[in-house]
C-alpha positions in Angstrom: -92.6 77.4 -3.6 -90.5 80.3 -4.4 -88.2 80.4 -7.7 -88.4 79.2 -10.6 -89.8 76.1 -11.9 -87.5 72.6 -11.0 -86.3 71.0 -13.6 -85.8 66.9 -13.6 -83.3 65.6 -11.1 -80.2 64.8 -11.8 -79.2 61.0 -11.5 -77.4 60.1 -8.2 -73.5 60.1 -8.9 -73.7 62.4 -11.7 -73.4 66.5 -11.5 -76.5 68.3 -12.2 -76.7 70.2 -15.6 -75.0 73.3 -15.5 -72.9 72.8 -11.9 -69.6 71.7 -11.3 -68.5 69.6 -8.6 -65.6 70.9 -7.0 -62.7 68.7 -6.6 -61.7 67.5 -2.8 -58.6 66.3 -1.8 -57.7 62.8 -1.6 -58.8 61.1 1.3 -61.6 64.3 1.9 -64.0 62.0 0.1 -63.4 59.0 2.8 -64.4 61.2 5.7 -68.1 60.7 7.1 -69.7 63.5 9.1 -71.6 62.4 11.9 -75.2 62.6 11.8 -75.1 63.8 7.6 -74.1 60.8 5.3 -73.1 61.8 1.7 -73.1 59.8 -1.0 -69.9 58.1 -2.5 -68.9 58.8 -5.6 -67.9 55.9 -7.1 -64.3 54.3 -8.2 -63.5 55.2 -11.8 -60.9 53.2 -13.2 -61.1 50.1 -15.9 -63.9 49.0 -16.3 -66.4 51.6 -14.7 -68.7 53.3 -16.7 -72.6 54.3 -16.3 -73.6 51.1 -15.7 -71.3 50.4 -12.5 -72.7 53.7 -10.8 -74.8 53.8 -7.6 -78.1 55.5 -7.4 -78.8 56.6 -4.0 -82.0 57.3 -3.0 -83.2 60.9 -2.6 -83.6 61.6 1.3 -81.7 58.4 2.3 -77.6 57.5 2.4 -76.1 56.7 -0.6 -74.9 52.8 0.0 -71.3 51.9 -0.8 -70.0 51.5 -3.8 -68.6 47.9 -5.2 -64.8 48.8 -5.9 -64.3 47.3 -9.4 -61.0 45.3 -10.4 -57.8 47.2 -10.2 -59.5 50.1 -8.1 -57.2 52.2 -6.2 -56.8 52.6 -2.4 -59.2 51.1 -0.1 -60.1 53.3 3.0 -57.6 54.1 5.6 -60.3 54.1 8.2 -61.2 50.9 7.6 -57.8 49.1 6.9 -57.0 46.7 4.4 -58.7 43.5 4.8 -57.2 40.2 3.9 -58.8 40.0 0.1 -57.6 43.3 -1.0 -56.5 44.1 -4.1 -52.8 44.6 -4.8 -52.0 48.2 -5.1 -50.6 47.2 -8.7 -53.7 47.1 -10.4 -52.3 43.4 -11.5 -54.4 39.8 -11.3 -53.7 38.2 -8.1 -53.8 34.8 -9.5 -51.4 35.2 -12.0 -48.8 36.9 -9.8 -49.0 34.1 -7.0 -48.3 31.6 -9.8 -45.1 33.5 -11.3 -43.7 34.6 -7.9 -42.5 32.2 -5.1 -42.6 33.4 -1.3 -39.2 35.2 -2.2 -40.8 37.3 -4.9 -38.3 35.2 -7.4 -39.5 33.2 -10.1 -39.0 29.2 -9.4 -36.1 27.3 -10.9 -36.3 23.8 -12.6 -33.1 21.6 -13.0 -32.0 21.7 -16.2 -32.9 18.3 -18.4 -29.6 15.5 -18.6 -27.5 15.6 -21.3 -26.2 12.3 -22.6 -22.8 12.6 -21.1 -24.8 13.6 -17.8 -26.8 10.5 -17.9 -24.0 8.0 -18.5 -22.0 9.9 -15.7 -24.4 9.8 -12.7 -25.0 5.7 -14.0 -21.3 5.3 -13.3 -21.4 6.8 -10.0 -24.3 4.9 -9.0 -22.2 1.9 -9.7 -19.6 3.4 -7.1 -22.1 5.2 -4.9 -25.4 3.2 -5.6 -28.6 5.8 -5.1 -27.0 8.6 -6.3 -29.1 8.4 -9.5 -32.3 8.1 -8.0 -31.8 10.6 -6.0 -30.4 13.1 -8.8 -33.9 11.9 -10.8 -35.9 12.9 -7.6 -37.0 9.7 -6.3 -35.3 10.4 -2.7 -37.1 7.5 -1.0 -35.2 4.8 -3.1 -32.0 7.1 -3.3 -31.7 7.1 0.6 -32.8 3.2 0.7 -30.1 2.3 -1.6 -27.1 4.5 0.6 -28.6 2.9 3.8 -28.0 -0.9 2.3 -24.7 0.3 0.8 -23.1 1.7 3.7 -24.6 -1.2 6.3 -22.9 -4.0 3.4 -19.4 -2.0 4.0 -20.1 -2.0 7.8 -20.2 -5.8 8.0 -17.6 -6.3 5.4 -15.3 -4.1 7.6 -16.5 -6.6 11.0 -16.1 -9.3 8.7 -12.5 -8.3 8.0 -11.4 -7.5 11.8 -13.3 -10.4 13.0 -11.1 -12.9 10.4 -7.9 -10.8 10.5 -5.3 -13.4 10.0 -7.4 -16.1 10.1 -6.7 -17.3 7.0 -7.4 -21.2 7.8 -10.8 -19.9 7.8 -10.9 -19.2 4.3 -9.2 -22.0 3.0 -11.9 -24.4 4.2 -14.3 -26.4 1.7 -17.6 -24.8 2.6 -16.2 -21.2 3.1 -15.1 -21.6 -0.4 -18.2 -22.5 -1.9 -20.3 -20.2 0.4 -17.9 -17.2 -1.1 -18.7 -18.5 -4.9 -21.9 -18.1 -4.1 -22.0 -14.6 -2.7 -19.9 -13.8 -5.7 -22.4 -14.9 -8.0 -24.7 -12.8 -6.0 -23.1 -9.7 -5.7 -22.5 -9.4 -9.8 -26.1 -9.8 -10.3 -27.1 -7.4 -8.0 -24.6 -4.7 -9.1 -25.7 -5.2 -12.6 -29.3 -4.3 -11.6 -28.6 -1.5 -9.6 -26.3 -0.3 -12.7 -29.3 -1.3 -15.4 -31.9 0.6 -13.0 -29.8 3.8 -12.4 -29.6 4.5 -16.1 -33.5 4.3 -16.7 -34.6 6.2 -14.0 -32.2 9.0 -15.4 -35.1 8.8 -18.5 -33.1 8.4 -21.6 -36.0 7.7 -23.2 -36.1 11.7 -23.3 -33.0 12.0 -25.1 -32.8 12.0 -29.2 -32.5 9.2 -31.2 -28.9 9.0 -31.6 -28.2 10.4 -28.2 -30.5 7.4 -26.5 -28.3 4.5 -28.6 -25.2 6.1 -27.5 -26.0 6.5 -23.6 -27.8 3.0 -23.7 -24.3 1.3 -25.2 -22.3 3.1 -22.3 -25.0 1.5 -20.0 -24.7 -1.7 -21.3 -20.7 -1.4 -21.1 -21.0 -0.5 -17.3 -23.3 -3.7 -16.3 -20.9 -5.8 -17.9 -17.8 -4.0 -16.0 -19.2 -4.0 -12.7 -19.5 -7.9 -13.1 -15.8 -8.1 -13.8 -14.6 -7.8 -10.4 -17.2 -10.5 -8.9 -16.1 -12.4 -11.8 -12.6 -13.1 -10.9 -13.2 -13.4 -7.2 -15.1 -16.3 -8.2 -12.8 -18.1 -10.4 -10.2 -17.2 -8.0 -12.3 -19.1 -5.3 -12.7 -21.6 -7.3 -9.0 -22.1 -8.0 -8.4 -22.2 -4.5 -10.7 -24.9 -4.2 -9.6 -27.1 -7.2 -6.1 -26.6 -6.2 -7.0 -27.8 -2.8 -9.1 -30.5 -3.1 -6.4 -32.1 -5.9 -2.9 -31.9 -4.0 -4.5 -32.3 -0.3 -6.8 -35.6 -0.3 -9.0 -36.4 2.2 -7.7 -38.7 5.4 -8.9 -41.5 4.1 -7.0 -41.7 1.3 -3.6 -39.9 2.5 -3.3 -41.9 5.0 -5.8 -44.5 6.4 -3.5 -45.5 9.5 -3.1 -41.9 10.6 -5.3 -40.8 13.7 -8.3 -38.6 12.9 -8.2 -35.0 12.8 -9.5 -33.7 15.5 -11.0 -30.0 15.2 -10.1 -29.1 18.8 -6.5 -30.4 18.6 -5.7 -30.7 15.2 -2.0 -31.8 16.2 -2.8 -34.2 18.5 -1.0 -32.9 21.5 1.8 -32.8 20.2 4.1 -29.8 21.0 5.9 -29.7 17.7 5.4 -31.2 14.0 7.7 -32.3 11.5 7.7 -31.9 7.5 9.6 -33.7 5.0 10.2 -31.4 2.2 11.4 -33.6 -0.7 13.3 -32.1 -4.1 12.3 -34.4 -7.2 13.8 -33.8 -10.2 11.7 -36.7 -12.5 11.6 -35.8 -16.2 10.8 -37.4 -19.8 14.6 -38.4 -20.0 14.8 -40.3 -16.7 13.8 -43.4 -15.0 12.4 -42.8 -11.4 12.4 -40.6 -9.0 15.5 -39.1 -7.3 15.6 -36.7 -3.9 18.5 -34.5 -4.9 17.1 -31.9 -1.8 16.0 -33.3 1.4 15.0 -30.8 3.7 13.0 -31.4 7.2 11.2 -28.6 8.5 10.3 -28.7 12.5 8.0 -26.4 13.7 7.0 -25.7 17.5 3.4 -25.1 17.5 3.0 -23.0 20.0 5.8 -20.3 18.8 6.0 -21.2 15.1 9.9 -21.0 15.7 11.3 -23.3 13.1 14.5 -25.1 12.4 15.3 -26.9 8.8 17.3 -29.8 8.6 19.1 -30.1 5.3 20.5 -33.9 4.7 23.3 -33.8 2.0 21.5 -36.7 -1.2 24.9 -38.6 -0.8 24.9 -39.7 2.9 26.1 -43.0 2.5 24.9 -46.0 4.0 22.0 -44.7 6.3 20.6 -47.3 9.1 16.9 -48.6 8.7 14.6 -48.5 11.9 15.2 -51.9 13.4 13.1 -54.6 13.0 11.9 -53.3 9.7 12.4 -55.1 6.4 14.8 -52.6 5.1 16.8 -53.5 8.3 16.7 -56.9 7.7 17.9 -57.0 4.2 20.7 -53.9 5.4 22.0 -54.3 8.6 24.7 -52.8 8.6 23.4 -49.5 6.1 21.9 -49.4 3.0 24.2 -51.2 0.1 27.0 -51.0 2.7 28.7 -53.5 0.6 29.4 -51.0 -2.0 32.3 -48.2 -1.1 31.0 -45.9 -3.3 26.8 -47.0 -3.4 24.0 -47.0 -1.4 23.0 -43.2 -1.0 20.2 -41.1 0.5 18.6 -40.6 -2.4 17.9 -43.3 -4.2 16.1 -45.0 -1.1 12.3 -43.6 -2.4 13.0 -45.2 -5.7 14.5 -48.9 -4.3 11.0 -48.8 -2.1 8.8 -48.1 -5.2 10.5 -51.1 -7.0 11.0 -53.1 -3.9 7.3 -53.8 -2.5 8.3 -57.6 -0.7 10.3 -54.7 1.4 8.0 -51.8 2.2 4.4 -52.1 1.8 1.9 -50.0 0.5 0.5 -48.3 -2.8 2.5 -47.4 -5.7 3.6 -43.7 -5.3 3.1 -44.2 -1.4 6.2 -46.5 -1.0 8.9 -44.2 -1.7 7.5 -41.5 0.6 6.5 -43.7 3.4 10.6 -45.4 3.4 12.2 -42.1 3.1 10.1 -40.6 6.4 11.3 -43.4 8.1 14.6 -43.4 7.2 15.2 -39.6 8.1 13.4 -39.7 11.1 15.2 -42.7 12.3 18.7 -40.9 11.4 17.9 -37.9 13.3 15.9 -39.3 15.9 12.4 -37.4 14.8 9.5 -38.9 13.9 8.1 -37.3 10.7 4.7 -36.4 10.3 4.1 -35.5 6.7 5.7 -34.9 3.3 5.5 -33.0 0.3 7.2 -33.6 -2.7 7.9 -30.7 -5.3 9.0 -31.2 -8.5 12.1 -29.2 -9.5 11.0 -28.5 -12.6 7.1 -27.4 -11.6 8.8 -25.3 -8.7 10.2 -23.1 -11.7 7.1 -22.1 -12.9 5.7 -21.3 -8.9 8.9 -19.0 -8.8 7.3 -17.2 -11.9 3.9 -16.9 -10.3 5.0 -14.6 -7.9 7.2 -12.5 -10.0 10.8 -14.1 -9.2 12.9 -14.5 -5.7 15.3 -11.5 -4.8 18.8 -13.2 -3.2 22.2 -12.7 -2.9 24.4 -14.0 -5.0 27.8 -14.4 -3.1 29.8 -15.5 -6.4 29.2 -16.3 -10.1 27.2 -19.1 -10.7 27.7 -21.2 -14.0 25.3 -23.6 -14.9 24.3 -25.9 -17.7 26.3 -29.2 -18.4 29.8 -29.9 -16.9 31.4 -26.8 -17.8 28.2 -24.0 -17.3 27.7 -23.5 -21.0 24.4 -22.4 -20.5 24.3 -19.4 -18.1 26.0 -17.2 -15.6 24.0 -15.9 -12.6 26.1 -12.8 -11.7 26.9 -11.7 -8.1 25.2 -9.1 -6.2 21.6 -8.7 -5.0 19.7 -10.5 -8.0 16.1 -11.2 -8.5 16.0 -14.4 -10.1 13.7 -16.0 -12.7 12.3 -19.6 -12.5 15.0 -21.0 -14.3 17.7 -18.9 -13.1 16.4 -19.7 -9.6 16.1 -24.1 -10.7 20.0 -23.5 -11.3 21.0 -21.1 -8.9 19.8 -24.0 -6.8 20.6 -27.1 -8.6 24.2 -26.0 -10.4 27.5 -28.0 -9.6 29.6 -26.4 -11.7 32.8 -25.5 -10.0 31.3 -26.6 -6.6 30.0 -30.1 -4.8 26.6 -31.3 -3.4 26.9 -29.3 -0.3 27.5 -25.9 -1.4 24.6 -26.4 -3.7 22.5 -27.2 -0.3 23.4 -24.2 1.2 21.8 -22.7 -2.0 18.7 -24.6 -2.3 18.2 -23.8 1.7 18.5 -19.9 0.9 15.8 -20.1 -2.4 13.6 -22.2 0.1 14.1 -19.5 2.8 13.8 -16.8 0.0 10.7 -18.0 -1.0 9.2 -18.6 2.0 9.6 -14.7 2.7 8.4 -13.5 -0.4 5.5 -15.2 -0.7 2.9 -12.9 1.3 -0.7 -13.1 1.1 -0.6 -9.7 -0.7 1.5 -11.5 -3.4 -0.2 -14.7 -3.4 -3.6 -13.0 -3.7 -2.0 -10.7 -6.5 -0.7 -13.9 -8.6 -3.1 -16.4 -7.0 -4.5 -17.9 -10.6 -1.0 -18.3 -12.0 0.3 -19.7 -8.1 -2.3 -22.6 -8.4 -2.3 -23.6 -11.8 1.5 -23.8 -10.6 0.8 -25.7 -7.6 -1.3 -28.5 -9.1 1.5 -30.0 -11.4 4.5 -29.7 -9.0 3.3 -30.7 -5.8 2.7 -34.1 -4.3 2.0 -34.6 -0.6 0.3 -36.9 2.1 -1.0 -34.1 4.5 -5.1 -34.3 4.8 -7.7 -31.9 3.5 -8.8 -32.0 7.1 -4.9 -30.6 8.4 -5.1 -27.5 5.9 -7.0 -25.0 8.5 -4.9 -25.6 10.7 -1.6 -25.8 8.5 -2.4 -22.4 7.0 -2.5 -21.3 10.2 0.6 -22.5 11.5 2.1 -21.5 8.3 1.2 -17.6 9.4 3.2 -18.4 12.9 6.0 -19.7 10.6 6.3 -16.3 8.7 6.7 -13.8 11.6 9.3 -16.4 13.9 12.6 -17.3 14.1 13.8 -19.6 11.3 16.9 -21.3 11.9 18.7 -23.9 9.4 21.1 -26.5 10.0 22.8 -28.8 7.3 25.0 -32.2 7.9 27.9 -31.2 5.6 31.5 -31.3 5.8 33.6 -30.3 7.8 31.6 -30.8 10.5 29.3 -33.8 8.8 31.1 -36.3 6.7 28.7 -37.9 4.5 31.2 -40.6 3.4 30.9 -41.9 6.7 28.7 -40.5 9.0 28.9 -40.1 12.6 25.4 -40.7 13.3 25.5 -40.5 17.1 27.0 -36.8 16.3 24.0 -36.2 14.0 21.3 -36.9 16.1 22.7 -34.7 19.1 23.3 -31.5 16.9 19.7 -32.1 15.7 18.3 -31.8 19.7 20.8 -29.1 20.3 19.2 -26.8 17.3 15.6 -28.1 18.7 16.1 -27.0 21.8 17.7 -23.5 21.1 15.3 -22.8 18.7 12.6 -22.1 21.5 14.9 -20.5 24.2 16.4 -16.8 23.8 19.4 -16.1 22.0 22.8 -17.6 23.5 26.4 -18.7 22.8 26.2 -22.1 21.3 27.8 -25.1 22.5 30.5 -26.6 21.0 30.0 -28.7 18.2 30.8 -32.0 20.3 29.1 -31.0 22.8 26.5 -34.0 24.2 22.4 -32.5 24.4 20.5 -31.7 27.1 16.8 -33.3 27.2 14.4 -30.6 27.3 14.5 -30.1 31.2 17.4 -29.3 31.5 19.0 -32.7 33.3 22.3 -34.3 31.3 22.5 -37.1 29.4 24.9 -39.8 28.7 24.4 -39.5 24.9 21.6 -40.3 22.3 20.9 -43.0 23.9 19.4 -42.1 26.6 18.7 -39.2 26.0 15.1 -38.0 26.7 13.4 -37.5 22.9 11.8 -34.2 22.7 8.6 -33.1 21.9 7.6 -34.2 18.4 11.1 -36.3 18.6 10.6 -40.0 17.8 9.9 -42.3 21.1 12.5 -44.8 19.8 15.6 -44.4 21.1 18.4 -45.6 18.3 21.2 -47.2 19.5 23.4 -45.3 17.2 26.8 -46.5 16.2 29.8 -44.1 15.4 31.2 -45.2 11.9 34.9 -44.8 11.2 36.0 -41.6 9.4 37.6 -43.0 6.2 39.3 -39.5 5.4 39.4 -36.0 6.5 36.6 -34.1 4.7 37.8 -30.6 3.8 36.1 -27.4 3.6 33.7 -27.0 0.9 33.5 -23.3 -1.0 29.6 -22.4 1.2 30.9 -21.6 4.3 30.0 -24.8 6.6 32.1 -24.2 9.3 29.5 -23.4 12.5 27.9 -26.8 13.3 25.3 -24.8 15.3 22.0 -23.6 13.4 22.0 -20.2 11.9 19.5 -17.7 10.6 18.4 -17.6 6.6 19.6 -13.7 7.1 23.0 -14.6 8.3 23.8 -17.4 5.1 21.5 -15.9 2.8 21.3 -12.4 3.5 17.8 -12.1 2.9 
């Protein structure tokens, strides 16, 4: 071998002693020659050193260097496989945990405050879920909205399917099946409220911060109750009020024919009321009627006309071949010119039980129904008695009656020492309204009818369910110490039913008062046939009316003699009277309410309601 002697070989990777390796551009180093493999230097970077170098052997290819971490550029010829290292020389685990898909780092809700925690508790109690689902827990969250909105789904079905149906309500196990959902309902909102604010985690809150949100928890559960609270006692008023003024059948009235569900009336076309005005107090003996009023309602239209009988007709006739027409035939006390008047006959029953038979407090009633129905040839199907005084305190309940006041009133004594109700549009207090009502001063018995009939009308307009819901607590603590009344528990679906009719027909009122009416001596013949005259255009369309002697039509439409025999009509009494025209003693002359149309007129012609 020519040259010199070889010194030792220089380890693979490394330049040998005393050459240089010239540098090659980048990429020059990637390139393989076909047929003459050179060895790859390796990958400096961090980390390499002697130790990470590749011998390769002498005569043979050099094999492939292991790239270390954060080594630069893999080869373009072969690509970059799916485990390459990032170009940024960075760990790959810890960029994939800092960096979401979007190359931004990931957000966390920030932790609840105290006034945060308290406020989505009090929307759960509005909007239950909403908590759980501002805590995360999306499952309940949803669950809760879905019961929520399918409870206001059937309360809205509930509420078009009863609509007016207000009968419904008012019945004995309605009432108690509504206590009970009441009860219900307040001790599932208090859960839901009580759950809402612990899965908010207070616990997570400071010490003071916890007492504070946990008071305003506690305050919430007890608020949400408050509204099931009063539905139930206002249920239960409903149901005491009921249950004490409207007795079963049985007791009202034993003789009366069952109620039946399907025809609560009986087949009757029409039903009559006896409203009766007491006015009993601590300084008086007895009972007096000072405002008689019947109330005849067609069922079928709820058109209504009210009969208003002056409490000094004289001398009224007894049905005969009862008792009280025995001991009076010829009128009660007609032996006395100036005695024997309309009101006092439901105390003379009460004291009088050889003459009208029955149960204390059931004598007066059961004589007076009679008696009316007898002098306007109706038979009368129920009462109910309201105490003057009691009626005050109703009028209060629902926040006074708006009427017209066509003049001063004075009342209070014999000279109206105690008040003056002033003209105009008024709205009247209980009292005010008693006296408006009940005053004489300066006026007689009748014009103070024609008053009573516009509070009755007044009343009967202003007492809405939306105002009798409003006031109902104060309406039937009311209700329980003024009224009095022999309609069945059984009757009061139906009633309240009828009493809806009532409120959206035509009310008409007629009153037997001079000139017209002379309740010194009464013309009852002319009674009885203005009575069938306002029946019988209170269900037919608006007309002229007949004159005031006119003699009444029966229902079909063919004449009649008179009264007596006249066919009765529906919900009229099947006895025929015989009625006798009594001799007109004097005159009468007109009276300061204008009673000169002896034909029926609406409450908003009189009263101008």
């Amino acid at each position: 071998m020519s040259g010199g002697p070889q010194g030792p070989a220089a380890p693979t990777g490394q330049p040998a002693p005393g050459r240089s390796t010239p540098q090659q551009p980048s990429g020059a180093q990637d390139k393989l020659v076909a047929g003459s493999p050179t060895p790859q230097a390796s990958s400096t970077g961090p980390g390499t050193g002697p130790a990470a170098a590749v011998t390769a052997p002498a005569g043979g290819p050099a094999p492939a260097a292991s790239p270390a971490p954060g080594a630069g550029s893999p080869s373009p010829a072969s690509g970059p496989g799916p485990d390459a290292p990032q170009a940024s020389g960075g760990t790959p685990g810890k960029e994939a945990a800092g960096k979401g898909a979007s190359g931004k780092g990931m957000r966390f809700a920030r932790p609840l405050t105290t006034a945060s925690i308290v406020g989505w508790t009090a929307l759960s109690a509005i909007l239950p879920g909403a908590a759980h689902l501002r805590s995360g827990r999306r499952r309940i969250g949803y669950a809760l909205l879905g019961v929520f909105a399918a409870l206001l789904v059937a309360a809205l079905v509930a509420g078009l399917t009863l609509r007016g149906n207000f009968g419904f309500l008012a019945r004995d196990s309605t009432l108690t099946g509504l206590v009970a959902l009441t009860g219900v309902g307040a001790l599932a909102w208090f859960l839901l409220v009580l759950f809402s604010y612990v899965t908010l985690g207070p616990n997570r809150l400071k010490g003071r911060d916890q007492i504070i949100s946990g008071v305003a928890a506690g305050v919430l559960c007890v608020s949400v109750m408050a509204p099931f609270g009063y539905a139930a006692s206002s249920v239960l008023a409903i149901k005491d009020t009921a249950n004490v003024i409207f007795q079963e059948q049985e007791k009202a009235n034993p003789t009366a024919a069952p109620i039946k569900a399907e025809d609560p009336w009986n087949g009757s076309s029409r039903v009559n009321f006896l409203l009766v005005g007491g006015d009993a107090a601590g300084n008086r003996t007895g009972l007096r009627t000072d405002s008689m009023t019947v109330a005849s309602i067609d069922i079928k239209s709820g058109n209504t006309v009210l009969f208003s009988l002056p409490r000094n007709l004289q001398h009224v006739r007894f049905r005969p071949g009862t008792p009280l027409a025995k001991r009076f035939p010829n009128g009660y006390m007609a032996d006395l010119p100036n005695g024997g008047l309309l009101n006092e006959i439901w105390q003379y029953a009460e004291e009088n039980p050889d003459l009208v038979h029955g149960k204390d407090g059931q004598r007066g009633p059961k004589a007076l129904m009679d008696t009316i129905g007898y002098t306007l040839n109706l038979k009368i199907d129920y009462y109910a008695l309201i105490n003057m005084y009691g009626f005050a305190h109703l009028v209060d309940a629902i926040g006074g009656l708006k009427i017209r006041v066509d003049h001063d009133i004075r009342w209070g004594g014999h000279f109206g020492t105690a008040g003056t109700i002033k003209a105009g549009y008024r709205t009247l207090s209980g009292e005010e309204a008693l006296w408006y009502g009940r005053s004489r001063v300066d006026s007689d018995d009748f014009s103070r009818m024609g008053r009573q009939r516009c509070v009755i009308g007044a009343f009967a307009q202003q007492a809405t369910p939306q105002v009798v819901l409003t006031n109902f607590i104060k309406i039937a603590q009311a209700a329980k110490k003024l009224a009095t009344t022999n309609i069945p528990r059984e009757l009061l679906d139906p009633l309240i039913e009828l009493a809806m009719k009532v409120k959206g027909a035509k009310i008409t009122s007629l009153q037997f008062v001079p000139p017209e009416f002379y309740s010194g001596a009464p013309d009852w013949a002319k009674i009885r046939t203005a009575t069938a005259r306002a029946l019988r255009q209170s269900v037919q369309p608006a007309r002229r009316p007949q004159a005031a002697g006119a003699t009444a039509s029966p229902a079909d439409g063919t004449p009649s003699a008179g009264p007596s025999g006249a066919t009765p009509e529906p919900g009229v009494s099947g006895t025929t009277p015989r009625p006798t025209r009594s001799a007109v003693a004097a005159r009468p002359s007109q009276t300061p309410t204008r009673n000169g149309n002896a034909s029926a007129q609406s409450l908003s012609e009189t009263c101008g309601l």
